[in-house]
C-alpha atoms as one frame of an Amber mdcrd trajectory, in Angstrom:
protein
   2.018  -8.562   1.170   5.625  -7.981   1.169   6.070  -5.516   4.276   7.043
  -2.754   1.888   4.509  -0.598   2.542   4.050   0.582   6.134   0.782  -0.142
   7.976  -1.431   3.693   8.028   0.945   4.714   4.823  -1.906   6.564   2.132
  -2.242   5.193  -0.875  -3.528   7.861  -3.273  -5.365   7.039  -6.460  -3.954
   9.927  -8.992  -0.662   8.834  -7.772  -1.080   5.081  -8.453  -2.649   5.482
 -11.498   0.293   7.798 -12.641   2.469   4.885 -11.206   1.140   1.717 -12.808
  -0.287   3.820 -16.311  -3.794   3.133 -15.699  -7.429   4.822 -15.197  -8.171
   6.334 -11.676 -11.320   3.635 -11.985  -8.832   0.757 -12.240  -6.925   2.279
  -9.262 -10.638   2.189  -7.241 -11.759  -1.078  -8.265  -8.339  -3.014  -7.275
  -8.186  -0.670  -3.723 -11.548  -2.183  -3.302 -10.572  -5.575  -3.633  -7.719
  -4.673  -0.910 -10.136  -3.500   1.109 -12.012  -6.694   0.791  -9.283  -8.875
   1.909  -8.502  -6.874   4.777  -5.167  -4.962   3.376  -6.361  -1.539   3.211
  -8.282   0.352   5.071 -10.496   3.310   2.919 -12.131   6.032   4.989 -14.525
   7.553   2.142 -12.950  10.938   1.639 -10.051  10.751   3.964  -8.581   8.517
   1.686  -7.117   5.017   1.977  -3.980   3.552   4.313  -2.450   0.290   4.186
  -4.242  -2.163   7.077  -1.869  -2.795  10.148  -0.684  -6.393  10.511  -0.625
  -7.672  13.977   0.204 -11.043  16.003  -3.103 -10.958  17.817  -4.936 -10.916
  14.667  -2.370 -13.311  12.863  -2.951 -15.843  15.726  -6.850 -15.587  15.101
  -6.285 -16.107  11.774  -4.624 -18.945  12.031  -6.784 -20.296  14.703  -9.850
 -19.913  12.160  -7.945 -21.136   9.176  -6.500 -24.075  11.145 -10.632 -25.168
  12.107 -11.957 -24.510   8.490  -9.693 -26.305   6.704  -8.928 -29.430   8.886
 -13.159 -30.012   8.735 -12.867 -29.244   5.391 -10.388 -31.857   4.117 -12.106
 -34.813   6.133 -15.170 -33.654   4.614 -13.189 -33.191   1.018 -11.777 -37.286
   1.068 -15.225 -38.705   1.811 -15.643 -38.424  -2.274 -12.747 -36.667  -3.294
 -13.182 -35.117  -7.177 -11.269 -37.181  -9.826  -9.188 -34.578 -10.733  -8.318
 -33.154  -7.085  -5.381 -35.177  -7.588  -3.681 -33.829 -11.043  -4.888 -30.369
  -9.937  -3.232 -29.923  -6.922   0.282 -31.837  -8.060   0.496 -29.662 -10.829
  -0.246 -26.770  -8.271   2.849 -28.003  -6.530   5.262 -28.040  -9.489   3.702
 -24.620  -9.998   4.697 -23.335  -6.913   8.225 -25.357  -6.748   8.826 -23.472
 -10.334   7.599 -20.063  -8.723  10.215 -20.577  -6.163  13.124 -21.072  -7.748
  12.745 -18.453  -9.946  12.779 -16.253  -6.682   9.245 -15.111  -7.162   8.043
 -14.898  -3.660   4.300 -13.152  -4.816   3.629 -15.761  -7.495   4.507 -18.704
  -5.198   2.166 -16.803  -2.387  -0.620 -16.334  -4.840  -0.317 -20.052  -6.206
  -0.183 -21.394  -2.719  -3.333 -20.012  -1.928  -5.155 -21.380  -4.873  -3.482
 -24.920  -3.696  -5.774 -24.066   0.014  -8.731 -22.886  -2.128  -9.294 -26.150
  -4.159  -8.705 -28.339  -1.261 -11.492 -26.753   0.773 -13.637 -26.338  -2.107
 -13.651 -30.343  -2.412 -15.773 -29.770   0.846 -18.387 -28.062  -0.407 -18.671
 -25.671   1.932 -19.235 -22.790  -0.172 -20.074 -20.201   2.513 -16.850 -20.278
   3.954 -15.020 -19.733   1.081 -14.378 -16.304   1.414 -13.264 -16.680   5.093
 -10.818 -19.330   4.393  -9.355 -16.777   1.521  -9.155 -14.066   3.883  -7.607
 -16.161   6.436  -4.982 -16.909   4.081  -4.274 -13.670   2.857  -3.317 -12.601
   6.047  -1.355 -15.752   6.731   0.790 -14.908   3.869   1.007 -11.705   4.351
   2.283 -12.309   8.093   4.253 -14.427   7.292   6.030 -13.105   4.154   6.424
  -9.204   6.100   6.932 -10.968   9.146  10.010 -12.774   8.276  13.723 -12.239
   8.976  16.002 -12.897   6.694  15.600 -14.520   3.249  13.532 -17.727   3.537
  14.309 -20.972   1.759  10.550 -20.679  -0.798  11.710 -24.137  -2.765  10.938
 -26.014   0.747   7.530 -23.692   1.566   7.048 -25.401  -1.844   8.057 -28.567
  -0.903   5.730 -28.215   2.422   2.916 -28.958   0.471   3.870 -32.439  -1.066
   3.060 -34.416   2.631  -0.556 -33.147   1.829  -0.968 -34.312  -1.775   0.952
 -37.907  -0.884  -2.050 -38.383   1.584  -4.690 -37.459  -0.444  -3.321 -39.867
  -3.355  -3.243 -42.240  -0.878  -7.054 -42.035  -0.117  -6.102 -41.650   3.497
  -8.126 -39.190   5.215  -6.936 -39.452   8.924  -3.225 -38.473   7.206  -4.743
 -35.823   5.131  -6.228 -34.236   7.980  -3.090 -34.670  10.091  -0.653 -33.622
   7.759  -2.546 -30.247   6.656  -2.440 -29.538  10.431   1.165 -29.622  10.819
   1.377 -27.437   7.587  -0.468 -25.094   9.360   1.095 -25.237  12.280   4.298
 -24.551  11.312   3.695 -21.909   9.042   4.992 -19.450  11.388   6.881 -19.662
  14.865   4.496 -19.327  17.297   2.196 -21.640  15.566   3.184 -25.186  17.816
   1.900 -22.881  21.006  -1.156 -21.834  19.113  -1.655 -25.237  17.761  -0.554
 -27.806  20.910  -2.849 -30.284  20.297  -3.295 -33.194  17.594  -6.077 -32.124
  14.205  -8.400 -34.720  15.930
């Protein structure tokens, strides 16, 4: 997620087990969730490599995300849960926390949850684990991506437009303003994303 580890680098189980103090099996089961989201790559007895991370399929990403979630939120306010609200502010102060204590993984990880519970408002259960892939990448784009340190108490902060709609009961803004958060995640998104979430 971080960039740290270069796209085709092996990742070897004895060694990671030896590294983090845990079972070869542990090692296997967590690779296999990487391979899941689309961060590793494992090639049965040649071993496993860390997934490349490209524009092209950043864009697509973001393209796919962008559709899912934008029909998912107009779908989510028709009868919005009663604790949607609650949920996602405290998600917020979550993430604002996660920030300023510099923690750029937590605040990723928490983010994503915000996304999940949004869309799963929508009922749309199916597309669940697309939209969680989709954001995975995102993040990890994003976060290896980047130049420079990045100010994480406003990609906190980016979130509150979204939640001040949704408290409002106002759908049309709620659609709108998750589109511009997605948008302007990174900076080609305005050229990916030209035209208005209707």
């Amino acid at each position: 997620m971080l960039g740290s580890l270069a796209p085709g680098e092996s990742l070897v189980e004895l060694e990671l087990a030896e590294r983090f103090g845990c079972s070869q099996g542990t090692i296997r089961e967590a690779l296999l969730q990487l391979q899941d989201e689309g961060l590793v790559l494992r090639h049965g007895y040649r071993g496993t490599q860390v997934s490349d991370c490209t524009e092209d399929e950043a864009v697509e990403l973001f393209r796919i995300r962008q559709s899912i979630e934008c029909r998912g939120i107009a779908r989510a306010m028709e009868h919005p849960g009663r604790t949607l609200v609650a949920e996602i502010e405290e998600m917020v102060a979550a993430m604002i926390a996660a920030a300023e204590a510099e923690d750029e993984l937590e605040l990723a990880s928490i983010d994503r949850d915000f996304h999940q519970r949004l869309f799963s408002e929508a009922r749309l259960t199916a597309l669940e684990p697309i939209l969680r892939r989709c954001l995975v990448h995102n993040h990890r784009y994003k976060i290896s991506q980047s130049e420079g340190p990045r100010d994480l108490v406003q990609t906190a902060r980016r979130h509150e437009p979204i939640v001040t709609a949704i408290r409002s009961g106002d759908a049309a803004a709620a659609k709108t303003a998750l589109f511009h958060h997605i948008a302007t995640i990174v900076d080609f998104g305005p050229t990916v994303f030209p035209e208005s979430p209707e």
